[in-house]
C-alpha positions as CSV (number, residue, x, y, z in Angstrom):
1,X,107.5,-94.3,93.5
2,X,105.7,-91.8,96.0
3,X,103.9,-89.1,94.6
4,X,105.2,-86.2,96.2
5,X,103.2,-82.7,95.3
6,X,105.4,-80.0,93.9
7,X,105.8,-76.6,95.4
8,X,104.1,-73.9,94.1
9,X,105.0,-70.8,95.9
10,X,107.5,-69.8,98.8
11,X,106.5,-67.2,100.9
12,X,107.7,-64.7,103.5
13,X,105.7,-63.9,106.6
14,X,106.2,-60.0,106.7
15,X,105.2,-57.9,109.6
16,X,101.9,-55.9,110.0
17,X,100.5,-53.2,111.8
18,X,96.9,-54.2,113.2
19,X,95.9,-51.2,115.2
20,X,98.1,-51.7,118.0
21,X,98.9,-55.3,117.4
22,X,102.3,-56.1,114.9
23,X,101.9,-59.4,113.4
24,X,103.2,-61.9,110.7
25,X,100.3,-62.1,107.6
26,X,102.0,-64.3,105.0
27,X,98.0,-64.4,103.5
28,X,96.8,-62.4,102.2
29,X,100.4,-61.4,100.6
30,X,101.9,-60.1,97.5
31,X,101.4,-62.3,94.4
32,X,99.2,-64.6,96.6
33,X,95.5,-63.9,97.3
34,X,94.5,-66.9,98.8
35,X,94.8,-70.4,98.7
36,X,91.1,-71.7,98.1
37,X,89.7,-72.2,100.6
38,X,92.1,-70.2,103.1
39,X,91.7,-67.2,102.7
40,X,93.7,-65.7,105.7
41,X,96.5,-66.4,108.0
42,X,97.5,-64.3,110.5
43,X,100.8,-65.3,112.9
44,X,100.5,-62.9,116.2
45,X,103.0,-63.1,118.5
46,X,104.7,-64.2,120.7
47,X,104.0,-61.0,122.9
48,X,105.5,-60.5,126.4
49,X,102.0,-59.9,128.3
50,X,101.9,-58.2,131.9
51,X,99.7,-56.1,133.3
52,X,102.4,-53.0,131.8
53,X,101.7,-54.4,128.4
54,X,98.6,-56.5,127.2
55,X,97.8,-55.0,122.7
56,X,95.8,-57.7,122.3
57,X,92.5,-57.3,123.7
58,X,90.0,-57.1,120.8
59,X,86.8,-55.8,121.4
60,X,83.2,-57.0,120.1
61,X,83.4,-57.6,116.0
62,X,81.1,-59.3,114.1
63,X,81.7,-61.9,111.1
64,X,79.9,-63.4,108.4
65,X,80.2,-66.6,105.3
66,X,83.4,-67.8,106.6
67,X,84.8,-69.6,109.4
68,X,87.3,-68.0,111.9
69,X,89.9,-70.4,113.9
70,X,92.3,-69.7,116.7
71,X,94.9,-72.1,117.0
72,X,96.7,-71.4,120.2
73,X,100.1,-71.9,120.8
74,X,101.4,-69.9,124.1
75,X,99.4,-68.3,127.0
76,X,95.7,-68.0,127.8
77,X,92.8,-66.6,125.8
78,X,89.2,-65.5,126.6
79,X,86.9,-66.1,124.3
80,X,83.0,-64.7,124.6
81,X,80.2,-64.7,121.7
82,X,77.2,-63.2,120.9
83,X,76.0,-67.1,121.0
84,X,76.4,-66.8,125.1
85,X,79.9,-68.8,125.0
86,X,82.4,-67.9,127.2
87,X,85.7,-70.3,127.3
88,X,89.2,-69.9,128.2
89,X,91.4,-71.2,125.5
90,X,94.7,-72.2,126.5
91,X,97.9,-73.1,124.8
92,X,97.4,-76.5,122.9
93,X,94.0,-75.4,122.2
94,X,91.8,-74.5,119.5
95,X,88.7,-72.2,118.8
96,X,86.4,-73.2,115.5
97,X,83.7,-70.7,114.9
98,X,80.9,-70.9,112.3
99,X,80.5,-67.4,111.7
100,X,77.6,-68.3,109.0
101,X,74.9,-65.7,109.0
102,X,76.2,-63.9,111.7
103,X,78.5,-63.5,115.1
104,X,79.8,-61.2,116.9
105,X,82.6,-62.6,119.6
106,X,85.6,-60.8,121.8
107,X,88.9,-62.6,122.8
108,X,91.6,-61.6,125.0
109,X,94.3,-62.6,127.7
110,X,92.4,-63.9,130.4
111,X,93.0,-61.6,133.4
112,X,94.8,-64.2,135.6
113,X,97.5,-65.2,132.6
114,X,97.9,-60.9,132.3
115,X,98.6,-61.0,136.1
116,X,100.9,-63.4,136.0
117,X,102.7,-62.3,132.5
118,X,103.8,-64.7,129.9
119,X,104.2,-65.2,126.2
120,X,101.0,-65.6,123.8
121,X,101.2,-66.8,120.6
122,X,99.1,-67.8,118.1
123,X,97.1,-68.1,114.9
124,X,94.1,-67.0,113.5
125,X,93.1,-68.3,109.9
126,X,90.1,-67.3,108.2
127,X,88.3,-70.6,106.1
128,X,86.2,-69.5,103.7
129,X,82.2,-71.0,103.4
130,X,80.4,-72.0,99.9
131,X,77.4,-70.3,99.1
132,X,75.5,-73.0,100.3
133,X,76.5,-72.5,104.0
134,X,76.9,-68.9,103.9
135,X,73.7,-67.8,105.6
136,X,73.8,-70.9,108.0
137,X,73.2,-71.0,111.5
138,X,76.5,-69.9,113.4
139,X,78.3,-72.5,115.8
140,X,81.6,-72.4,118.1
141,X,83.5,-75.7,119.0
142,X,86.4,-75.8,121.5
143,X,89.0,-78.0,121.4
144,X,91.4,-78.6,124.6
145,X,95.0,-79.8,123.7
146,X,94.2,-83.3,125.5
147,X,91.2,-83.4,123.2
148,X,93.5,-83.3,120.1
149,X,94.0,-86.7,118.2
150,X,97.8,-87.1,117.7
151,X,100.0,-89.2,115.6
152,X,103.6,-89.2,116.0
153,X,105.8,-90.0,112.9
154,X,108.2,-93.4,112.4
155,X,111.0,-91.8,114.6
156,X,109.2,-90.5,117.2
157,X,110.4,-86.9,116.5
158,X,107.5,-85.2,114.9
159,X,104.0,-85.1,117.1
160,X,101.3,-84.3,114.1
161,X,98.5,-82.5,116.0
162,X,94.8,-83.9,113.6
163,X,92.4,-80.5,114.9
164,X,90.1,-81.1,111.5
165,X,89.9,-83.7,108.8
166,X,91.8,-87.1,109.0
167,X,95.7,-88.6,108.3
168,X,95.9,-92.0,108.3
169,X,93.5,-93.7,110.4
170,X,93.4,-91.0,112.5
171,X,90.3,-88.4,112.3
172,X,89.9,-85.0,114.0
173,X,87.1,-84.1,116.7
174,X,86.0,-80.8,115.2
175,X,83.0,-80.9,112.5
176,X,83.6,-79.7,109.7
177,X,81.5,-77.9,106.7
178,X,83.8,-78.5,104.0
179,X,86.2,-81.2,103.3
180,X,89.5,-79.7,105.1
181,X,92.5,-81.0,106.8
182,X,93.7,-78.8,109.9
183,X,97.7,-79.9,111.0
184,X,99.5,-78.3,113.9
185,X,103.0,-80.5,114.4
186,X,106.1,-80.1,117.1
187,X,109.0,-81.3,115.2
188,X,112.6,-82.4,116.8
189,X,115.7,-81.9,115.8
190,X,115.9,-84.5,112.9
191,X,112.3,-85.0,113.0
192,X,110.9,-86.6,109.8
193,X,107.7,-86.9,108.7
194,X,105.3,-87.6,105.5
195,X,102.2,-86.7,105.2
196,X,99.0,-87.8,103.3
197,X,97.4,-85.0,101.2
198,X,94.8,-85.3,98.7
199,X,95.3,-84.7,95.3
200,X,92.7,-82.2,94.5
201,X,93.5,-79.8,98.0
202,X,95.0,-76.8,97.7
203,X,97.3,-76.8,100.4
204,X,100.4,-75.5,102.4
205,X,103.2,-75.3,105.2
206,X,103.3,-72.4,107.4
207,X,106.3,-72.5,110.0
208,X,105.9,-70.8,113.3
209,X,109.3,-71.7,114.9
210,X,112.3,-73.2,114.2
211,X,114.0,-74.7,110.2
212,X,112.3,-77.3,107.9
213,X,112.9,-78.7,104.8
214,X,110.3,-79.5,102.6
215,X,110.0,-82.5,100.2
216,X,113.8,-82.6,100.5
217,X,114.5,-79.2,98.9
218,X,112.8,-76.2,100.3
219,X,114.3,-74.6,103.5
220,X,111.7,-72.5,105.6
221,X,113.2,-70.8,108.4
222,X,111.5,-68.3,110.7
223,X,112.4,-64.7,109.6
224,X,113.0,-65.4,106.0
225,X,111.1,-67.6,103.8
226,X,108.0,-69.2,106.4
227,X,105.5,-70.8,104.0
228,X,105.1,-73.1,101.2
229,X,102.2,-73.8,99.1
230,X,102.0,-76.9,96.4
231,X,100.1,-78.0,93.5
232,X,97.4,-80.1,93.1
233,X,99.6,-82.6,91.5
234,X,100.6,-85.4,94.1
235,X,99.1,-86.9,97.3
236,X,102.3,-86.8,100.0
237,X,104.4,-84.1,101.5
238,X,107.4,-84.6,103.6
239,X,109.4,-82.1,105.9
240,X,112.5,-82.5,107.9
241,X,113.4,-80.2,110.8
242,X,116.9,-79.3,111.3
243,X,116.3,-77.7,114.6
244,X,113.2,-77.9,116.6
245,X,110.3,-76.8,114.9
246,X,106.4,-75.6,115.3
247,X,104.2,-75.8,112.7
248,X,100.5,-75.3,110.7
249,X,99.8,-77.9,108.0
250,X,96.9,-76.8,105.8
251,X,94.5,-78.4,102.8
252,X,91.5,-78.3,101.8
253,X,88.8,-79.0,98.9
254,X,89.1,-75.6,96.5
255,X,85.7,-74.1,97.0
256,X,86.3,-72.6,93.3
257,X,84.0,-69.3,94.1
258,X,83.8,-65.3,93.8
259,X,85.1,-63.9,97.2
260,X,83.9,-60.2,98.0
261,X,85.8,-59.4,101.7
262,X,85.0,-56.1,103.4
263,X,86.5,-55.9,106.6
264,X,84.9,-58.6,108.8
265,X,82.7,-59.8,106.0
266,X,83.3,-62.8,103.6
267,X,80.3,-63.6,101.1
268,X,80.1,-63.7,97.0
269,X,78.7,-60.3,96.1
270,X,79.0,-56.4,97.0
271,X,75.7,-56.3,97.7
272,X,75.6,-59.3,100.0
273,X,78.5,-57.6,102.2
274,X,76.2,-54.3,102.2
275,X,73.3,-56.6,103.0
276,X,76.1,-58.0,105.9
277,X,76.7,-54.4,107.6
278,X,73.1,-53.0,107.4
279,X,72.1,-56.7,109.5
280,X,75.1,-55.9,112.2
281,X,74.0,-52.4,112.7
282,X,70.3,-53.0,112.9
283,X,71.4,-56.4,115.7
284,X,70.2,-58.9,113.7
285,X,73.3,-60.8,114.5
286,X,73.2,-60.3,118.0
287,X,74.9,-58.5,120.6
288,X,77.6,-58.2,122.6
289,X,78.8,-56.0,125.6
């Protein structure tokens, strides 16, 4: 008998104000704080960019003790760091930095995509470090689409997109500090897939575009209920789309420790986060013009 994992919370995906940026954060949310060791999820877009209209150019911010991820779905981003990377990250593409002890990076709509207009969607997700790995040398990976592992389910209909971790035999190409699984899928109409989860992840479904089902039950459709989380109490999930669908599969190993978050800042202690801000300010994470 399969062992599916039972769902723990639905969720909406309301709308935000970001400074001038309007986006979908379904975590943080009411009656969820995270889920260990996600600790945020933002859903931006898609936006109409031109060179009338372009709200998401954010300038130089630092980070520190977790790791931020762009997962891009539409349009062009540039990407520069305090490290000395500069990449364009297209659609298809990912962006895995380390923040550890200490970043500070900038990404917008490369100029050319802003010339030419188009739609740029995305998501941003904040994965939280141990203690352990808080203060650890910062890293960037990049992924390009083609560099993506993917695995397509039994009927063809559902492309599962491995960025991090493993499903099946198939393993993902960015390295990773914890043990986490990172899912991006395209599902057809009638697209059915099941997937592998661990038992002990914490874990979820977050639906860009489009209407799933969930372990046979749960509808998420865009604009009303968006993202399931489940127990730690089976190993297998299953959706089926009923139109076509984008979506973020997410699990990982609970990391089952204090959070303190100021702003930019993720670490154990309110001290540590002063320490954090009195480093940026005197450059001791870098800098970036």
């Amino acid at each position: 008998m399969k062992n599916y994992k039972n769902i723990e919370k639905v969720v909406t995906s309301p709308l935000v104000n970001m400074g001038p940026i309007r986006l979908r954060q379904p975590l943080p949310t009411q009656g969820l704080e995270n889920v260990d060791p996600f600790i945020l999820l933002h859903h931006y877009g898609p936006y109409a960019i031109s060179e009338f209209n372009n709200p998401f150019d954010l300038e130089p911010h630092p980070h520190r003790g977790f790791e931020p991820i762009t997962l891009l779905f539409k349009g062009e981003q540039f990407h520069r760091d305090s490290l000395g990377n500069e990449m364009t990250v297209k659609a298809g593409g990912v962006q895995w930095t380390t923040a550890g002890r200490g970043i500070i990076h900038a990404e917008a709509p490369t100029k050319e995509f802003v010339k030419r207009g188009g739609d740029l969607e995305g998501i941003q997700l904040w994965l939280n470090l141990p203690t352990k790995y808080k203060m650890m040398t910062p890293n960037y990976q990049h992924l390009e689409d083609e560099q993506i592992p993917k695995l397509f389910s039994e009927d063809k209909k559902v492309q599962l997109n491995i960025v991090a971790g493993h499903q099946k035999e198939v393993l993902g190409n960015i390295t990773t500090q914890t043990e986490v699984n990172v899912f991006t899928a395209i599902a057809q109409e009638k697209g059915k897939i099941e997937i592998d989860i661990p038992k002990h992840h914490k874990s979820l479904i977050y639906l860009l575009e489009g209407e799933i089902v969930v372990n046979t039950k749960q509808v998420l459709k865009k604009g009303n209920h968006q993202m399931v989380t489940f127990n730690t109490d089976g190993d297998l999930i299953e959706f089926e789309a009923t139109e076509k669908s984008t979506l973020l599969i997410l699990s990982g190993a609970p990391i089952n420790e204090k959070v303190t978050q100021y702003g930019p800042y993720v670490m154990n202690t309110q001290t540590e986060i002063l320490e954090a801000i009195r480093d940026f300010q005197q450059g001791k994470m870098g800098y970036l013009y």
